[in-house]
C-alpha positions as CSV (number, residue, x, y, z in Angstrom):
1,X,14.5,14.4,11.2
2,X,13.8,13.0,7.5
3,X,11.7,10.1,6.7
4,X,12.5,7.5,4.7
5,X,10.6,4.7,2.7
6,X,11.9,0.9,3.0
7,X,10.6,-0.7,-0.1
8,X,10.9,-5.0,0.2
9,X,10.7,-5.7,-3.5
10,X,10.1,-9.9,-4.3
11,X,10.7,-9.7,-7.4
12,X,12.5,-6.6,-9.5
13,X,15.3,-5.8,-6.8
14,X,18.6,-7.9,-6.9
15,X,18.7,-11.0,-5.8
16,X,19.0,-11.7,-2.3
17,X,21.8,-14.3,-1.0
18,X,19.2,-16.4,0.7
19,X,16.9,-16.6,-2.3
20,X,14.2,-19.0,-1.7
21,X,10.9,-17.6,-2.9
22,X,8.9,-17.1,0.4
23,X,5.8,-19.3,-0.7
24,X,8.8,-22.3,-0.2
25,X,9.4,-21.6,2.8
26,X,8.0,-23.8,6.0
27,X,4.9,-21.6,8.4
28,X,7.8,-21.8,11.6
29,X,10.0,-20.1,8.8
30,X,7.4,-17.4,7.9
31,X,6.5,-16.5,11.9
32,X,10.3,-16.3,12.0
33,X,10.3,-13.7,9.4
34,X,7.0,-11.7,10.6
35,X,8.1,-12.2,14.2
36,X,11.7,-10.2,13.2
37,X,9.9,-7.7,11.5
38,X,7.4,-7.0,14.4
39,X,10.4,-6.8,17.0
40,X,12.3,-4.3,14.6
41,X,9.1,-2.1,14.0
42,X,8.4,-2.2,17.7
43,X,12.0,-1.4,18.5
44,X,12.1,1.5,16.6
45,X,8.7,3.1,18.1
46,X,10.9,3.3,20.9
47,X,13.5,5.3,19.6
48,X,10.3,7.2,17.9
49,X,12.0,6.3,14.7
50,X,8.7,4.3,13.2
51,X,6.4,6.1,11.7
52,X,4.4,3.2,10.0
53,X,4.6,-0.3,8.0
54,X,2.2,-2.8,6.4
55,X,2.7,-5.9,4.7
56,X,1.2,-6.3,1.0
57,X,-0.8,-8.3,-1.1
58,X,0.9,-9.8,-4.4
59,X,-2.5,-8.9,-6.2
60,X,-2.4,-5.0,-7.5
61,X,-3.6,-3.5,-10.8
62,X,-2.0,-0.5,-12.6
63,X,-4.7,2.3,-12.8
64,X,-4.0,5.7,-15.2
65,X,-6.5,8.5,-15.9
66,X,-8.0,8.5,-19.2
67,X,-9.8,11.9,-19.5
68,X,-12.5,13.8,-18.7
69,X,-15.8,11.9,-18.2
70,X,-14.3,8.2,-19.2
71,X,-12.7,5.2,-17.1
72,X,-10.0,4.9,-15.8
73,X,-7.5,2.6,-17.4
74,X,-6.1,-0.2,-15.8
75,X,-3.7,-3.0,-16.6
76,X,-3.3,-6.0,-14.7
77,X,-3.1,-7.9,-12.0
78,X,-0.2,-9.5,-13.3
79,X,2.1,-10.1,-10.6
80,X,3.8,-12.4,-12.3
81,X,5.6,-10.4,-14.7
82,X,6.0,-6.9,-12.9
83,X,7.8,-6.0,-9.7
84,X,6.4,-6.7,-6.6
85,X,6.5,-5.0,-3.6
86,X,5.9,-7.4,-0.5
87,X,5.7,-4.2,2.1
88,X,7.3,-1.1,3.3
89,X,8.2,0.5,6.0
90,X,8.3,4.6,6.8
91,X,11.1,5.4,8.8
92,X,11.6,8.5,10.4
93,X,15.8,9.0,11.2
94,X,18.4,11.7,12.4
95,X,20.1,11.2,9.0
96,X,21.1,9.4,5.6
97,X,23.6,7.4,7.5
98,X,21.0,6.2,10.4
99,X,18.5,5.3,7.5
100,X,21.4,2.9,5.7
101,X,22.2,1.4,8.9
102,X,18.3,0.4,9.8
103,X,17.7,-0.7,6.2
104,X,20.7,-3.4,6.6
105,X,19.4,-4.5,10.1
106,X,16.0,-5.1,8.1
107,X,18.0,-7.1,5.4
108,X,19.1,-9.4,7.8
109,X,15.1,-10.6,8.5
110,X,15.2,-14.2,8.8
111,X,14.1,-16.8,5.4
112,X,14.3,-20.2,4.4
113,X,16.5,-22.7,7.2
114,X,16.3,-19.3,9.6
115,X,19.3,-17.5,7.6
116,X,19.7,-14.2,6.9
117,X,17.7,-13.0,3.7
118,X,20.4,-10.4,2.7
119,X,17.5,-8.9,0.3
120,X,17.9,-5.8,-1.0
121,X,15.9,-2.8,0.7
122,X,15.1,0.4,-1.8
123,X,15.7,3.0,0.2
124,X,13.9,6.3,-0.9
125,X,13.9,9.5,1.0
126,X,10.6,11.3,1.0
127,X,10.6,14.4,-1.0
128,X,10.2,17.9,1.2
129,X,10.1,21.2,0.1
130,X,13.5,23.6,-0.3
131,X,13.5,25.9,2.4
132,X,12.3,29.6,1.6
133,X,14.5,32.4,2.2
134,X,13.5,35.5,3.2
135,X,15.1,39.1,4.0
């Protein structure tokens, strides 16, 4: 098994076809869109293929260490001119090929007039250690 993160990026990914900025989009349209969501997460704890997902704020700030004994630095929130990620998903699959295929069943999540969003998923596996080899 290797997990995988599903990044839902609103702004810095491509362009989905159905491209109408969620905060457009009518309440029956939004339940559409978290009701798909829930059914696919709940689907996949079945095939214990979920490991977890949450839904985000728009709000974040950029925090950096600046040395010893001061602040930390921070920039932001400016959601307006960075990415945003709207939520993500940890996946846990058989193989690469399993993780594309769930990533374009969660691109098909309902939007605006109940269409297909078509947005574009980042798919990123999570980094594990080489295996050790010993005699």
């Amino acid at each position: 098994m290797a997990k995988y993160l599903l990044l839902k990026h609103y702004r810095g990914a491509p362009a989905a076809v159905n491209d109408v900025p969620m905060d457009q989009w009518t309440p029956e349209e939004i339940s559409a869109h978290m009701q798909y969501m829930s059914d696919f997460a709940t689907r996949l704890e079945g095939t214990g293929e979920f490991v977890d997902g949450q839904a985000l704020a728009p709000e974040g700030t950029f925090v950096r260490y600046d040395g010893e004994g001061r602040p930390p630095v921070t920039d932001g929130p400016f959601a307006e001119t960075k990415d945003l990620i709207a939520g993500w998903m940890v996946i846990d699959v058989d193989s690469y090929e399993r993780a594309i295929e769930l990533a374009g069943e969660l691109s098909a999540a309902p939007g605006a007039g109940g269409k297909p969003i078509h947005e574009w998923l980042e798919l990123r596996p999570f980094l594990t250690e080489p295996p050790t080899i010993t005699e």
